[in-house]
C-alpha positions in Angstrom: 83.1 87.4 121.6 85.0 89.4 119.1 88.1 91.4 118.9 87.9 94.8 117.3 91.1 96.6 115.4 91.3 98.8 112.9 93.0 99.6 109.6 92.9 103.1 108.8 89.2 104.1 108.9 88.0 100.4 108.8 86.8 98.7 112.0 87.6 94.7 111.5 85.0 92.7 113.7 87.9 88.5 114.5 85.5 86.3 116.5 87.8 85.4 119.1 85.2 82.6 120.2 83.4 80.6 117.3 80.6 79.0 116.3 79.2 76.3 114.1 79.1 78.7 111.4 81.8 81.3 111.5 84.6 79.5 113.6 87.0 81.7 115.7 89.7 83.4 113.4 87.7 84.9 111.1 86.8 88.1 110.6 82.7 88.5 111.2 81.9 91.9 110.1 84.1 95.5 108.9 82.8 98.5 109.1 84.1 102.1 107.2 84.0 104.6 109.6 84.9 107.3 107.3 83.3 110.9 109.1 80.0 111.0 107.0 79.2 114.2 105.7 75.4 114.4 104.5 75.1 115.9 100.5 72.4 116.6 98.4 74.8 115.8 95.4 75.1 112.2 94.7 78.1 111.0 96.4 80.2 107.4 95.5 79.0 104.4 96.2 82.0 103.7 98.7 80.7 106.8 100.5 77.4 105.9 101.7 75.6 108.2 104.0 73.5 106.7 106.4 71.3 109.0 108.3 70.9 108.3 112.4 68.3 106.4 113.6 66.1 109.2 115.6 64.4 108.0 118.7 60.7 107.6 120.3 60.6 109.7 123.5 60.8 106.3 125.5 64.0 105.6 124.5 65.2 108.9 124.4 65.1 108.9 127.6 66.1 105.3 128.4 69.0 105.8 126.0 70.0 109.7 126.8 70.0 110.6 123.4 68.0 111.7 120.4 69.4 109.5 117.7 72.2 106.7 117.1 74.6 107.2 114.9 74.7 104.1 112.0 78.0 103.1 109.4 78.0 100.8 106.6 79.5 97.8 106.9 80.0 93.9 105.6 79.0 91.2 107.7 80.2 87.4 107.2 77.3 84.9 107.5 77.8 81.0 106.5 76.5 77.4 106.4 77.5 75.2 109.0 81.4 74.4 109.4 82.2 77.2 107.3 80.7 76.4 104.0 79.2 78.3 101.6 80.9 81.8 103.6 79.6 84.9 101.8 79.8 88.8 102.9 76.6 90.7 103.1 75.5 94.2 103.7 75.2 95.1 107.0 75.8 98.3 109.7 77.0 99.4 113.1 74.4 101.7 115.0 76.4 103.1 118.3 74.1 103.0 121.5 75.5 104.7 124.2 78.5 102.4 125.8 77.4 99.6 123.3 77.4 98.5 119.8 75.5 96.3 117.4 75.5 95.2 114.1 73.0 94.1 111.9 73.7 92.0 109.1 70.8 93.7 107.0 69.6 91.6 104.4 68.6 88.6 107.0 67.5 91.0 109.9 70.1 89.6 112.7 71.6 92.3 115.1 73.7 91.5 117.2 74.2 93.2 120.2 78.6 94.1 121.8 79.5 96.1 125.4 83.3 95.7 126.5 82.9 92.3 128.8 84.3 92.2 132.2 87.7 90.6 133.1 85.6 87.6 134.7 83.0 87.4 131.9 85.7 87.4 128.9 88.1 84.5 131.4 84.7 82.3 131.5 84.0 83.0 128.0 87.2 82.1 127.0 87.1 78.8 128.8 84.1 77.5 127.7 85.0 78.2 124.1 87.9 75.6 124.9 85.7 73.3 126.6 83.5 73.0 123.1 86.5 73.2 121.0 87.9 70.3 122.9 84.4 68.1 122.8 84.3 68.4 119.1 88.1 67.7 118.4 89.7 66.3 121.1 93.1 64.6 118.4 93.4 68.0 117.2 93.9 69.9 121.0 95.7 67.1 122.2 98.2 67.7 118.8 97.8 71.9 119.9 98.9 71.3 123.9 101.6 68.1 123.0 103.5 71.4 120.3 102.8 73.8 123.2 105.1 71.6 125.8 107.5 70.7 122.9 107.7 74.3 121.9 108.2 74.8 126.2 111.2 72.3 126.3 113.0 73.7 123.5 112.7 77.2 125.3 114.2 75.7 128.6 116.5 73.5 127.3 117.9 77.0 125.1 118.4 78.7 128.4 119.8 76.4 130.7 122.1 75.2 128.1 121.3 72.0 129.2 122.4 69.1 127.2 120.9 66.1 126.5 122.8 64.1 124.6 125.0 63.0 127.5 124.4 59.2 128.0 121.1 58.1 129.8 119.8 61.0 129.3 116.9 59.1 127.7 116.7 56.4 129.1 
């Protein structure tokens, strides 16, 4: 799962839910969705065109369009627990309601639609569930701040205070 923003024309791919490789927190891919205008003089490197991917009649009709539009992009890829992180070439093609991107050099694609309330809830949960198998001093540590952080919030608004004797004790 992966949560999309933007800076300027620049689409900026955070995994929200990690893996071995590319934990949660980082970005995965970007993408410069700059309008592309097609030139027969040879335009900047930073200014790419990349023509659409035209359809077979099959999908044409399975997809309700002729071709898919594509944009340049960079793509995170790295060894296992985040070693060894390096940005590729990649791009986004846009298919109908959905997404991918491809992280070109090493032929993965990976396929996005906007998830369901109930989809991105389990999703969310289960990402927990692994975090808290592999690490289980280091979400204990996360939830013991969370209620610490919680107490000093309602101590601050009841005014309550605790040094009276026995308070402790």
């Amino acid at each position: 799962m992966i949560n999309v923003t933007y800076s300027g024309n620049t689409l900026i791919a955070t995994k929200v839910t990690g893996d071995a490789n590319v934990p949660k927190g980082e970005v995965t891919f970007t993408v410069d969705l700059t309008p592309q205008i097609p030139s027969s003089s040879s335009s900047s490197p930073e200014q790419q065109y990349l023509p659409p991917i035209e359809l077979d009649a099959q999908a044409q009709k399975q997809w309700g369009k002729k071709y898919l539009p594509r944009f340049i992009g960079k793509g995170q890829v790295a060894s296992e627990n985040f070693t060894n992180a390096q940005w590729m070439d990649g791009q986004m093609i846009l298919v109908g309601r959905f997404f991918s991107f491809a992280w070109v050099p090493i032929g993965h694609q990976i396929f996005f639609g906007r998830p369901s309330s109930e989809l991105t809830i389990k999703m969310l949960k289960e990402a927990k569930e692994d975090e808290m198998k592999r690490d289980h001093v280091a979400v204990m540590r996360e939830e013991a701040n969370n209620m610490l952080e919680e107490t000093y919030w309602s101590e601050k608004e009841s005014n309550t205070d605790f040094d009276e004797v026995g308070s402790w004790e």
